[in-house]
C-alpha positions in Angstrom: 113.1 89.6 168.5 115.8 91.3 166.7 115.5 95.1 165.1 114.4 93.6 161.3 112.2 91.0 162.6 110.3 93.7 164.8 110.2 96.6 161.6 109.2 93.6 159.4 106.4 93.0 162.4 105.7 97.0 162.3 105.2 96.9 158.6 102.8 93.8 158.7 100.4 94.6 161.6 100.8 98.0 162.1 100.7 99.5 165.9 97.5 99.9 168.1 96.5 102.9 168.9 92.8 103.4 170.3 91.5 100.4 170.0 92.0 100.4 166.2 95.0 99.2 164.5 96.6 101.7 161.9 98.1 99.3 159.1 101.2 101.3 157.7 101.0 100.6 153.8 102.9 102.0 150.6 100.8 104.6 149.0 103.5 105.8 146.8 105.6 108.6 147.0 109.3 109.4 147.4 111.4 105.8 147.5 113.0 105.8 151.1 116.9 107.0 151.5 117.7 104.0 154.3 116.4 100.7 152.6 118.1 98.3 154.3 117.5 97.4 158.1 121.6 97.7 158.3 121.3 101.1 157.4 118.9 102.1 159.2 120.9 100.2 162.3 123.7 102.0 161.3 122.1 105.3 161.1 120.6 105.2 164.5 123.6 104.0 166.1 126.1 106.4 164.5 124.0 109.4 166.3 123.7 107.5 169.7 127.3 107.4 169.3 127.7 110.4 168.0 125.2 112.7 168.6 126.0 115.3 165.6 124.0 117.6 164.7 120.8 117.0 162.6 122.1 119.4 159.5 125.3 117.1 159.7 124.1 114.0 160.4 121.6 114.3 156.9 124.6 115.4 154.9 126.3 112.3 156.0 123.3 110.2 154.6 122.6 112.3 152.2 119.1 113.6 153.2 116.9 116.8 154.8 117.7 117.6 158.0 113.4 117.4 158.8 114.3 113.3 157.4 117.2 112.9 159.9 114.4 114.1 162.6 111.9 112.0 161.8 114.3 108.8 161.5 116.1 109.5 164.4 112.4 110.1 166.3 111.4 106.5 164.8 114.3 104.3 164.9 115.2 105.3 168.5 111.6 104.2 169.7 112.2 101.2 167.4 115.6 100.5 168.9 114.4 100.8 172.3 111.1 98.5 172.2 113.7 95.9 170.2 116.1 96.0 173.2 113.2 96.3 175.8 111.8 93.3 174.5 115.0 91.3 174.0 115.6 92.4 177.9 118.9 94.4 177.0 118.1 97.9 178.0 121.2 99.3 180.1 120.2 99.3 183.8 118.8 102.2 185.1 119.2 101.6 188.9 121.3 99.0 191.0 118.8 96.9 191.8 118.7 96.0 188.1 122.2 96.1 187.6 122.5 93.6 190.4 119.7 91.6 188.5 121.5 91.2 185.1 125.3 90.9 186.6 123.8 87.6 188.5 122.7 86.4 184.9 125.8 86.9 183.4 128.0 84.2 183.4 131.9 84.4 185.4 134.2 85.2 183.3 137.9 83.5 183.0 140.0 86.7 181.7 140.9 90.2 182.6 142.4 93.0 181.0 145.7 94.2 182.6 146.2 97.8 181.8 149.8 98.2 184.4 152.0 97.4 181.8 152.4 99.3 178.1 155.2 98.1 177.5 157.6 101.3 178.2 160.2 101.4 180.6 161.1 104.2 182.3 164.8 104.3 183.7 166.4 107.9 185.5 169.6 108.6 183.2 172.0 111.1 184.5 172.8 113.2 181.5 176.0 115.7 181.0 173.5 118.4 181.9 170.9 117.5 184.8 169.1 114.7 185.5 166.2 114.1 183.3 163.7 111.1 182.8 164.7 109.2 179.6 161.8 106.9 178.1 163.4 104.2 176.4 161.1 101.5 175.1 161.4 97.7 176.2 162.0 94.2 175.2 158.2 93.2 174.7 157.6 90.6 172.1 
């Protein structure tokens, strides 16, 4: 279940709690400053990333710091249920890792970081010897 489909799900149903379900409805009020699932997405993932402070982080999305708290308190539990239930929550010991690398399917490349793509050749120079970096014939 992706991140819109389980808000969308949030917003219908509501959540248990108790034994009672509490129905989250519109009773009016102030129109919200993240209406669109990518923004919210976005919001939640640029502090993850991130992690500004709150002060900055509402100045960036133009809101109150005490909104940035409450969004970042909701759309991380959000975000975490979504990956939880999609079974993408990073590993947390190696038993797991083990678990989710046999899942994964071999892969045919690799990433060669050796080579940049400098040269490096010892010069003499009039002076002393020093190393010149020269850069190479790479297409």
């Amino acid at each position: 279940m992706s991140l819109s489909c389980y808000v969308c799900h949030l917003a219908k149903h509501g959540r248990k709690r108790h034994n009672r379900v509490n129905a989250i409805q519109a009773k009016g009020g102030r129109k919200p400053i993240l209406t669109k699932h990518e923004d919210r997405l976005l919001f939640i993932l640029f502090y993850l990333k991130t992690y500004p402070l709150q002060e900055v982080l509402a100045h960036l999305f133009g809101m109150s710091q005490g909104q940035a708290h409450f969004l970042i308190y909701q759309l991380s539990r959000i975000l975490r249920e979504t990956l939880k239930r999609m079974d993408h929550l990073p590993a947390r010991t190696s038993e797991e890792m083990i678990r989710k690398l046999a899942e994964e399917e071999p892969q045919d490349f690799a990433v060669d970081g050796t080579r940049d793509g400098f040269s490096a050749r010892k010069t003499p120079t009039a002076k002393s010897d020093s190393l010149v970096v020269r850069k190479g014939n790479t297409p």
